[in-house]
FILO-389637 format. One line per field, with one value per atom (N, C-alpha, C): residue number from 1; residue in three letters; atom name; x, y, z. Coordinates in pm, whole numbers. Layout:
N
n	NUM, ...
res	Ala, ...
atom	CA, ...
xx	X, ...
yy	Y, ...
zz	Z, ...
***
This chain:
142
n	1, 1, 1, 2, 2, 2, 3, 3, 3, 4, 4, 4, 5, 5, 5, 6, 6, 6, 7, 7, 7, 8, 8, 8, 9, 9, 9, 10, 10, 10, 11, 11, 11, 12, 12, 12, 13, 13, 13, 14, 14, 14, 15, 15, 15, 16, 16, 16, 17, 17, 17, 18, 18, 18, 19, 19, 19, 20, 20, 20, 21, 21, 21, 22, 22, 22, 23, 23, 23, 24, 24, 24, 25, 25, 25, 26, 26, 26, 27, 27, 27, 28, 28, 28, 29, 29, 29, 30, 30, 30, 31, 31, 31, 32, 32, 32, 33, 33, 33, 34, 34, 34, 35, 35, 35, 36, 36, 36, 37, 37, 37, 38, 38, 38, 39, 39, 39, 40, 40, 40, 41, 41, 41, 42, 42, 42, 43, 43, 43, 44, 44, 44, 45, 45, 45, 46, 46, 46, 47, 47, 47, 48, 48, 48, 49, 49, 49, 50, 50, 50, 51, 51, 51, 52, 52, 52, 53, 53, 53, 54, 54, 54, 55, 55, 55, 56, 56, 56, 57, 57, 57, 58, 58, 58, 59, 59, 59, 60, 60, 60, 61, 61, 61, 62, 62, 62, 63, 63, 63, 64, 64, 64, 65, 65, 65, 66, 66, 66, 67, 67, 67, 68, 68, 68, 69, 69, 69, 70, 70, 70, 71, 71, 71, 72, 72, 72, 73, 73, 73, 74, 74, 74, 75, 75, 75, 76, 76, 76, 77, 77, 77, 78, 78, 78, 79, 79, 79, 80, 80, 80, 81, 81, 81, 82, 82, 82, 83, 83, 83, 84, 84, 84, 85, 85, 85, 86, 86, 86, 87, 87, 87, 88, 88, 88, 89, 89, 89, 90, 90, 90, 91, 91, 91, 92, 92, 92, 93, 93, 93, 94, 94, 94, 95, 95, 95, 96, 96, 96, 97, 97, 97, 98, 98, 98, 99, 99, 99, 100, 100, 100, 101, 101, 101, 102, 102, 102, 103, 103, 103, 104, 104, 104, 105, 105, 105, 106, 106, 106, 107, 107, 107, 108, 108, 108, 109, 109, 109, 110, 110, 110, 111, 111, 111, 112, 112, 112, 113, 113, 113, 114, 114, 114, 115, 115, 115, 116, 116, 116, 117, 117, 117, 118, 118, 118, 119, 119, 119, 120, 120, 120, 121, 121, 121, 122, 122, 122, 123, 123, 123, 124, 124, 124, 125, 125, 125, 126, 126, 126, 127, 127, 127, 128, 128, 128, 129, 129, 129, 130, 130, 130, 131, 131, 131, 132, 132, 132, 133, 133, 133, 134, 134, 134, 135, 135, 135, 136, 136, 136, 137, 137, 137, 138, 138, 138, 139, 139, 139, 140, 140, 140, 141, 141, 141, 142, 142, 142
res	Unk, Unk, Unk, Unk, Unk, Unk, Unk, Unk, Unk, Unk, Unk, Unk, Unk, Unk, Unk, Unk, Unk, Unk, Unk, Unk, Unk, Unk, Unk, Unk, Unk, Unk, Unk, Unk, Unk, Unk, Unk, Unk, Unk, Unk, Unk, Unk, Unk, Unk, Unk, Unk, Unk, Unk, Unk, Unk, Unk, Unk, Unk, Unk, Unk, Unk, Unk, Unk, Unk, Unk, Unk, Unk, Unk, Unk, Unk, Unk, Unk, Unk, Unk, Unk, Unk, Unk, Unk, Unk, Unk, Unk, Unk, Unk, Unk, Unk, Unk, Unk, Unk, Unk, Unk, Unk, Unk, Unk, Unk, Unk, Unk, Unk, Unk, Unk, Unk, Unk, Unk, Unk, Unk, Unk, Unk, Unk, Unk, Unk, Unk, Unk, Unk, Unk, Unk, Unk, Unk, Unk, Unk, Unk, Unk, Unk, Unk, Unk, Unk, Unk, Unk, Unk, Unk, Unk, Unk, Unk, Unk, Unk, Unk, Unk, Unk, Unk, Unk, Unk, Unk, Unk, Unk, Unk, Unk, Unk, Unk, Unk, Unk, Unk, Unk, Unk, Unk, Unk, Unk, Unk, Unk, Unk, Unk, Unk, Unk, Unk, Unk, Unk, Unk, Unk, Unk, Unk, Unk, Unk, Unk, Unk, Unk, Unk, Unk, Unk, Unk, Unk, Unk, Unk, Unk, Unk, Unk, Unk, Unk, Unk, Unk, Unk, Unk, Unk, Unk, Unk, Unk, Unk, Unk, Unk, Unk, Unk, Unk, Unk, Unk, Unk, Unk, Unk, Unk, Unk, Unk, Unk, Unk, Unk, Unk, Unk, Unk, Unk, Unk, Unk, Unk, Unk, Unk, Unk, Unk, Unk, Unk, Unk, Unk, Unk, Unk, Unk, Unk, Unk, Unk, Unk, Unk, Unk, Unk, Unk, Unk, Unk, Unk, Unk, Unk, Unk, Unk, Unk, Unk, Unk, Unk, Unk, Unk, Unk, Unk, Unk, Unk, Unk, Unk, Unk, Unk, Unk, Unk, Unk, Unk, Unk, Unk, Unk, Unk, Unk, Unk, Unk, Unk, Unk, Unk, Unk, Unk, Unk, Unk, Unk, Unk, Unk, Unk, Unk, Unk, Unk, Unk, Unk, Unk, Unk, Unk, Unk, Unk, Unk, Unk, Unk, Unk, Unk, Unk, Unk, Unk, Unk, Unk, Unk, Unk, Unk, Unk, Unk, Unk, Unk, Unk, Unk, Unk, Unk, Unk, Unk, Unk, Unk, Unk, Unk, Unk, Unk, Unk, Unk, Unk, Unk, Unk, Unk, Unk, Unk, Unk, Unk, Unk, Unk, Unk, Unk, Unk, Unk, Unk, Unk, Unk, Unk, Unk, Unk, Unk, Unk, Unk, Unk, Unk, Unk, Unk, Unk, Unk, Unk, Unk, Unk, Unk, Unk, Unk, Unk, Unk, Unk, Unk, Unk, Unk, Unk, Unk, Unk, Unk, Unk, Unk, Unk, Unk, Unk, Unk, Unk, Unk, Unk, Unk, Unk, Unk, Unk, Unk, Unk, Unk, Unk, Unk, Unk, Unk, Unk, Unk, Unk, Unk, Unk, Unk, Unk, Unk, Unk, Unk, Unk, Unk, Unk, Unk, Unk, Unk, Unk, Unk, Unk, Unk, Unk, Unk, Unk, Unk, Unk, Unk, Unk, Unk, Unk, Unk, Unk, Unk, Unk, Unk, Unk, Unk, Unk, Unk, Unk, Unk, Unk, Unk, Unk, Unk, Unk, Unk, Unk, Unk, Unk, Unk, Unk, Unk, Unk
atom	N, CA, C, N, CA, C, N, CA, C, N, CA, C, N, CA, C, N, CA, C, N, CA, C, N, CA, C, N, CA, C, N, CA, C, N, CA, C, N, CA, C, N, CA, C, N, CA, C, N, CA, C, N, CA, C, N, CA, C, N, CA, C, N, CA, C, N, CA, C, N, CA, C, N, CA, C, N, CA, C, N, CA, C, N, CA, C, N, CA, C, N, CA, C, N, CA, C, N, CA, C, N, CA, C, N, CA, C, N, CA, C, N, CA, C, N, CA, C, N, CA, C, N, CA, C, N, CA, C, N, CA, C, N, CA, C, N, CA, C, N, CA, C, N, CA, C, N, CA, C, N, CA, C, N, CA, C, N, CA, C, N, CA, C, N, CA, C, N, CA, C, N, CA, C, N, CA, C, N, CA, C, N, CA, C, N, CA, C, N, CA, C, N, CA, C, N, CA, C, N, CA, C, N, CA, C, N, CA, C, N, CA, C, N, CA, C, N, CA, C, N, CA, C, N, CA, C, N, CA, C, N, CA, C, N, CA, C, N, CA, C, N, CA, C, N, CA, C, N, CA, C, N, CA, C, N, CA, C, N, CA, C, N, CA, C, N, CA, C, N, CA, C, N, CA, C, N, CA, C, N, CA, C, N, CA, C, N, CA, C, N, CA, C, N, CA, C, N, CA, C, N, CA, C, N, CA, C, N, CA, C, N, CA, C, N, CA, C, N, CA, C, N, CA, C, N, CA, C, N, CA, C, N, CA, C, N, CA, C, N, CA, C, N, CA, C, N, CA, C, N, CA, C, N, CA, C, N, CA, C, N, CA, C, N, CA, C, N, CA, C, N, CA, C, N, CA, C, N, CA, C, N, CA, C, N, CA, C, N, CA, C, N, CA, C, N, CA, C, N, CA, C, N, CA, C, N, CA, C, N, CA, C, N, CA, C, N, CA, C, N, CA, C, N, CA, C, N, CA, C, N, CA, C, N, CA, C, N, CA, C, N, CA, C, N, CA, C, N, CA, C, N, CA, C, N, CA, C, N, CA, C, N, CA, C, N, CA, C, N, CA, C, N, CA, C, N, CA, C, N, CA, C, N, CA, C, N, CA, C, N, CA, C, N, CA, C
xx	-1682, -1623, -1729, -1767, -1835, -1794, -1888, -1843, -1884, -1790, -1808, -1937, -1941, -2062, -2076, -2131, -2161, -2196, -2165, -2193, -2173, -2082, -2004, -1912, -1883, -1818, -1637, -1539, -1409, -1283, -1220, -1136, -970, -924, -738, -662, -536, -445, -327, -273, -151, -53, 20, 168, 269, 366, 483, 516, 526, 625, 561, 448, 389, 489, 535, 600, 509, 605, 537, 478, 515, 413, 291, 267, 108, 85, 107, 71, 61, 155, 133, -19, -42, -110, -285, -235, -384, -440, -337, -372, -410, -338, -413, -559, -517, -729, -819, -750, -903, -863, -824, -808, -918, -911, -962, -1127, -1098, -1234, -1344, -1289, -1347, -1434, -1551, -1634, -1651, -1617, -1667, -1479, -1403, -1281, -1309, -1395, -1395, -1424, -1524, -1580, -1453, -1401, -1279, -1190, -1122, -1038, -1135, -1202, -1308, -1295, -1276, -1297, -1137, -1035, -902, -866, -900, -886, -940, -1065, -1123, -1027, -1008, -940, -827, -754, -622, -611, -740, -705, -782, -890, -889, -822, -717, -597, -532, -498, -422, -482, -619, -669, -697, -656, -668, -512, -425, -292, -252, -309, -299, -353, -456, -553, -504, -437, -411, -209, -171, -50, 62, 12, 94, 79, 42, 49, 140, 149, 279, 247, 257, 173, 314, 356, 440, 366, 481, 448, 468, 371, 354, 438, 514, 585, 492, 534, 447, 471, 347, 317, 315, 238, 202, 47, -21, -118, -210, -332, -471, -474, -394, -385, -289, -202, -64, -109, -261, -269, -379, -436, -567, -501, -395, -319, -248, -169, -173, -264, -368, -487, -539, -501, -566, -536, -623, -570, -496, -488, -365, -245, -223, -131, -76, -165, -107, -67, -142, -115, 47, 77, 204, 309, 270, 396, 389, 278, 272, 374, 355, 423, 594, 633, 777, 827, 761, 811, 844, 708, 734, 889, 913, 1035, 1121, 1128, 1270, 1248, 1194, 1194, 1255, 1132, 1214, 1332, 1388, 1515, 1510, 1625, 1640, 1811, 1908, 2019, 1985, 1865, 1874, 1767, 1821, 1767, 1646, 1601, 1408, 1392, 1330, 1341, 1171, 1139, 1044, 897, 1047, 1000, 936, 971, 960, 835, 806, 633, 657, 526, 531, 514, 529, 607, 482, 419, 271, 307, 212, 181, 222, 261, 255, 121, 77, -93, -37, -111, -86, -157, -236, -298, -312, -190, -256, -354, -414, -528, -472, -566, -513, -463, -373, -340, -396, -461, -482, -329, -357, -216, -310, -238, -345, -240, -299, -191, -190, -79, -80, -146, -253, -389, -462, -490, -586, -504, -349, -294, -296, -273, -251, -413, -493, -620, -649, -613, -629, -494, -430, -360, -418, -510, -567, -655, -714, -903, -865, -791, -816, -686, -540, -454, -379, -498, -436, -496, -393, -423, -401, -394, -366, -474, -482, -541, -609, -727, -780, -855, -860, -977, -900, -720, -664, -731
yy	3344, 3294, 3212, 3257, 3145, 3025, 2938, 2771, 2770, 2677, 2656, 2519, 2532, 2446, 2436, 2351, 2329, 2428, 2451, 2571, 2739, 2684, 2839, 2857, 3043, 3039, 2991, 3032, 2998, 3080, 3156, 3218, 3227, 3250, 3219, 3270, 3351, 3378, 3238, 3251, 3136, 3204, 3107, 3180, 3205, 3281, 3323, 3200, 3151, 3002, 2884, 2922, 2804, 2757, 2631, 2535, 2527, 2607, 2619, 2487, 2367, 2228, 2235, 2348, 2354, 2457, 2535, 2679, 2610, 2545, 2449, 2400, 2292, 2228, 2321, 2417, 2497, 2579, 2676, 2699, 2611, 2487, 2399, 2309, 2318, 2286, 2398, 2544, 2602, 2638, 2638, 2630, 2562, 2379, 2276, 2257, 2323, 2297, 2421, 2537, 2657, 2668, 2688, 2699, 2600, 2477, 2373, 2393, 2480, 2505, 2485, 2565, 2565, 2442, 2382, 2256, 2147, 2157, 2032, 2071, 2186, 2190, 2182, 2259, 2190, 2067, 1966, 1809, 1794, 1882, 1835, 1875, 2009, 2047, 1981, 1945, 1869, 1761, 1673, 1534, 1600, 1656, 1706, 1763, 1857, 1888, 1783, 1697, 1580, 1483, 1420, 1347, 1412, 1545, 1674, 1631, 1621, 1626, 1503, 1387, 1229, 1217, 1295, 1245, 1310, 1433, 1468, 1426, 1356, 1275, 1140, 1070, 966, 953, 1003, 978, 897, 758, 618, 571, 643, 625, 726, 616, 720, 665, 789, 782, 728, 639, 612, 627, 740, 742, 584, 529, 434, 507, 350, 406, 416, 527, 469, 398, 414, 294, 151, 145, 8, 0, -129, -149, -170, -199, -161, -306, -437, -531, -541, -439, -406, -342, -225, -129, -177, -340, -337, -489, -511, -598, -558, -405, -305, -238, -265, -241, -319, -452, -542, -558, -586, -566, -674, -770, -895, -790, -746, -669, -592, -516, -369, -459, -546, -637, -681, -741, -818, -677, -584, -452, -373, -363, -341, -429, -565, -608, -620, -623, -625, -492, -410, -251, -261, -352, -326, -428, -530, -653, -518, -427, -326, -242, -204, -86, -154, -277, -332, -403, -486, -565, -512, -411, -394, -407, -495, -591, -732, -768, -932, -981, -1072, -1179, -1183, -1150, -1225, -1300, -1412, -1493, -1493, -1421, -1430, -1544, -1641, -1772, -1852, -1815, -1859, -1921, -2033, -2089, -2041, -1997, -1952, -2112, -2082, -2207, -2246, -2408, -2448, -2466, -2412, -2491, -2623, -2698, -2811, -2815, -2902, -2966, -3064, -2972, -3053, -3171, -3214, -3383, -3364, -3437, -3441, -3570, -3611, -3652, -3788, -3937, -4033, -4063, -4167, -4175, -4308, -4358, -4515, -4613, -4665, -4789, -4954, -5043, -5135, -5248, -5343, -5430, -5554, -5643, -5751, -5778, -5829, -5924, -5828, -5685, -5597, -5551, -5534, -5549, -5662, -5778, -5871, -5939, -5907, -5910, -5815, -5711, -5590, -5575, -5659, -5708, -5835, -5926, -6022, -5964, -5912, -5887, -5715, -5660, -5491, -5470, -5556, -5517, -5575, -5697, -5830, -5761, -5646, -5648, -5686, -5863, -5956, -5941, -5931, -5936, -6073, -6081, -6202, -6245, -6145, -6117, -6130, -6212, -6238, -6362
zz	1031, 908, 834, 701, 610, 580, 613, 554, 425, 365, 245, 184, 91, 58, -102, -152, -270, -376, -465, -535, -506, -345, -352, -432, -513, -569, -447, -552, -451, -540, -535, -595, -545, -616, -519, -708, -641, -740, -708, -853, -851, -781, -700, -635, -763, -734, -831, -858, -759, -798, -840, -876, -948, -1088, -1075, -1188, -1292, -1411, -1536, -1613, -1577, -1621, -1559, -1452, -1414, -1490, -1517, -1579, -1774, -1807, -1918, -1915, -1849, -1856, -1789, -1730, -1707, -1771, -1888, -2003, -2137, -2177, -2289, -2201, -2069, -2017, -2070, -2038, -2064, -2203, -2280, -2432, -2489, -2425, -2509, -2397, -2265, -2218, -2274, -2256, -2290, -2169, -2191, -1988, -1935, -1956, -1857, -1836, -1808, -1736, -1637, -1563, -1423, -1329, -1387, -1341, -1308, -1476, -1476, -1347, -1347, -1231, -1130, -1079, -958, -927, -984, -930, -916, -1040, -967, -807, -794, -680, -579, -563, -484, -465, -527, -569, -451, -478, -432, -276, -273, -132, 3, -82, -48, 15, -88, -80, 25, 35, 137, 266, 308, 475, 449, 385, 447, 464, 417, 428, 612, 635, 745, 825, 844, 979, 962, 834, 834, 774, 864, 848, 803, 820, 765, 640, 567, 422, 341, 221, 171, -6, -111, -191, -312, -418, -479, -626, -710, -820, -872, -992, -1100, -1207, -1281, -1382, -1508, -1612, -1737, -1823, -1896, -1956, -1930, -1793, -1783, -1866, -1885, -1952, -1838, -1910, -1817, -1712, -1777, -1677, -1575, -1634, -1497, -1388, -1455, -1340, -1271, -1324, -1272, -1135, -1195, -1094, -950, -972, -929, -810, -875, -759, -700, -730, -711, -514, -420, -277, -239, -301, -275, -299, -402, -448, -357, -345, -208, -79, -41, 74, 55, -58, -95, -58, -147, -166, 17, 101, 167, 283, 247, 343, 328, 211, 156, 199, 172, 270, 393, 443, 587, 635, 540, 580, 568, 461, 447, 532, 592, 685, 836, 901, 988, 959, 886, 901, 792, 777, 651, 640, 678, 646, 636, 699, 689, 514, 514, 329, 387, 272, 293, 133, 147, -8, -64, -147, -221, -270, -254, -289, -143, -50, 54, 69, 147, 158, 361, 388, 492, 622, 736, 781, 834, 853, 874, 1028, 1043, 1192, 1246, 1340, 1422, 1490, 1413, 1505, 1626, 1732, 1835, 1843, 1793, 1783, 1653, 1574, 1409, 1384, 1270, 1243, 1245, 1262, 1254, 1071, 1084, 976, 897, 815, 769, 754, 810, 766, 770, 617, 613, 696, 762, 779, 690, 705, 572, 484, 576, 573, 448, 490, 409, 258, 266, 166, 87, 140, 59, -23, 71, -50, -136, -70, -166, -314, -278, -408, -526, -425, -536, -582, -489, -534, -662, -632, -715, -791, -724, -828, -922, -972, -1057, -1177, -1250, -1418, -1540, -1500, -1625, -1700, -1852, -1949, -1918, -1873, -1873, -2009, -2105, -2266, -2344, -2363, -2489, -2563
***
């Protein structure tokens, strides 16, 4: 069997049942591409059967259409990997507990330091000078 490689040609008929929004859209490509037709689909295909053997070796992903018309800062927020991290993990709260509340707002719960840090405390003495000497703000300049 020949392997394929860069600049082999590659040929294939459409199935019957190809959905006429592809058959749409593959006739106004080579309309408006004229010979760089082939090329353009070349990279879709690629793109596609691509996406096809990472979805099969990598199974736990799952691809969600975007609605339109978001703007270029929706989609660049969107991508942003805090982002996927956040939506990634809210999936995962619905998939495992998916009857129990989860709150949005929530601050995640801190640790207990097992030796927390000492704390300053002044006693009298250091307060009560530290009230003559720094917190007497009588206008002494009327």
């Amino acid at each position: 069997m020949e392997q394929f490689e860069p600049g082999k040609s590659l040929s294939f008929r459409l199935p019957s049942d190809t959905p006429s929004h592809v058959l749409k859209y593959l006739t106004e490509n080579k309309k408006n591409a004229g010979r760089k037709f082939s090329s353009n689909i070349a990279s879709i295909f690629i793109d596609a059967v691509s996406q096809k053997a990472l979805s099969i070796s990598n199974g736990n992903q799952m691809n969600v259409p975007l609605p339109k018309g978001l703007t270029s800062e929706e989609l660049e927020w969107l991508n942003h990997p805090h982002t996927k991290a956040l939506i990634s993990q809210l999936l995962y709260q619905v998939v495992k507990k998916p009857y129990s509340h989860f709150d949005l707002n929530q601050q995640p719960e801190k640790k207990k330091e097992e030796n927390p840090p000492p704390t300053f405390k002044a006693n009298a003495a250091i307060q009560n000078f530290a009230q003559k000497a720094f917190l007497d703000f009588d206008d002494d300049d009327d």
